[in-house]
C-alpha positions as CSV (number, residue, x, y, z in Angstrom):
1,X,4.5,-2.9,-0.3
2,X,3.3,0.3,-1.6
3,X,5.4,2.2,1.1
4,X,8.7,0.3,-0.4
5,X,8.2,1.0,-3.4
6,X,7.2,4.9,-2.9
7,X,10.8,5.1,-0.8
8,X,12.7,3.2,-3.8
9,X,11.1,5.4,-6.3
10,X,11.6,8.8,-4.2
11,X,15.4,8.1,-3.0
12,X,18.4,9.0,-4.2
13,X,20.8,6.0,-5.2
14,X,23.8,8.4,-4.8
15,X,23.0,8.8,-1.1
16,X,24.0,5.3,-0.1
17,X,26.7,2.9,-0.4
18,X,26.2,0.6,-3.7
19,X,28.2,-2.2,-2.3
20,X,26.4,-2.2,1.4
21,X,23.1,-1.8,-0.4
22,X,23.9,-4.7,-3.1
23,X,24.5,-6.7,0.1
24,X,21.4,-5.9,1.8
25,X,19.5,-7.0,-1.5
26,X,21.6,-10.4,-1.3
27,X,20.6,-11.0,2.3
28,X,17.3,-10.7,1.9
29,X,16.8,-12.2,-2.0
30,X,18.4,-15.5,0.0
31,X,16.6,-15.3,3.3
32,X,13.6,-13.1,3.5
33,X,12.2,-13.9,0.5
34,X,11.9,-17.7,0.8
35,X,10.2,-17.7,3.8
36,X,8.0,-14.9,2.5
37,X,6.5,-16.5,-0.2
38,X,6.8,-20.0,1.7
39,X,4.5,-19.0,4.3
40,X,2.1,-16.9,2.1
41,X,1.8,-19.1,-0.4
42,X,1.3,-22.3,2.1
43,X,-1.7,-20.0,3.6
44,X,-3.5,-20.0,0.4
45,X,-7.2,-20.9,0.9
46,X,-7.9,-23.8,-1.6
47,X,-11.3,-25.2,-0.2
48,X,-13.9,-25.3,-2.9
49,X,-17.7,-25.5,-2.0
50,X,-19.3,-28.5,-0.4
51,X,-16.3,-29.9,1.5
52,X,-16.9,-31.5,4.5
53,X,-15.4,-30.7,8.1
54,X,-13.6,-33.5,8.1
55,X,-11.9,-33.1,4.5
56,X,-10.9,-29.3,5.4
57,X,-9.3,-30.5,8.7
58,X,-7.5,-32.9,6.8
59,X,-6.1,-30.5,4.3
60,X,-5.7,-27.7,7.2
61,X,-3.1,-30.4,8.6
62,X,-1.6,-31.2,5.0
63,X,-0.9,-27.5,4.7
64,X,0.3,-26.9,8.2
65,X,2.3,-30.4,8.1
66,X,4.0,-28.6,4.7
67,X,4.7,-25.6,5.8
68,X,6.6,-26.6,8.7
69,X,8.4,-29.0,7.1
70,X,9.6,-26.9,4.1
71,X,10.5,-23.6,5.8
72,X,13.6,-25.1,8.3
73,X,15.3,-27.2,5.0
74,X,14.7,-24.2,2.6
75,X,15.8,-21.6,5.5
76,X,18.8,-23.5,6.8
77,X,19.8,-24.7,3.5
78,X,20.0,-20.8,2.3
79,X,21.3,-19.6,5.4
80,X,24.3,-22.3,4.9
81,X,24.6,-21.1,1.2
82,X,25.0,-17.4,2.4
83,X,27.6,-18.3,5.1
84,X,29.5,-20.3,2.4
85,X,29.9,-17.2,0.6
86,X,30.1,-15.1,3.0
87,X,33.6,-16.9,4.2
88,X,34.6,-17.9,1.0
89,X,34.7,-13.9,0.1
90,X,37.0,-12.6,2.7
């Protein structure tokens, strides 16, 4: 994060193609970025103190359970929007 941000703040806009790099910043705002925060966000730690094995297990397989059955529906249904518009422009 740091290193991206150093590059964005030390390069030259001028050397690069505004409308390839507006649709780099589409690409990934539609399909890195879900997934991104889907899968950090679903790794979140939210045990408290004097849990027992068996609850955390339980909530382990909640969280894993969500995760994988958010990311494909979030994924594919941003991956269909981007090929939408993707043919709809030319």
């Amino acid at each position: 994060m740091v290193g991206t941000f150093l590059a964005g703040a030390t390069v030259n806009s001028h050397w690069f193609n505004q409308e390839k790099m507006d649709l780099l910043r589409h690409h990934v705002l539609l399909v890195i970025m879900p997934v991104f925060f889907l899968s950090t966000g679903l790794r979140t730690n939210w045990e408290m103190g004097g849990t027992t094995h068996q609850q955390r297990d339980l909530h382990r397989a909640i969280a894993d359970g969500a995760r994988r059955h958010l990311t494909v529906p979030v994924v594919s249904s941003k991956l269909a929007r981007m090929k939408e518009l993707i043919f709809r422009s030319k």
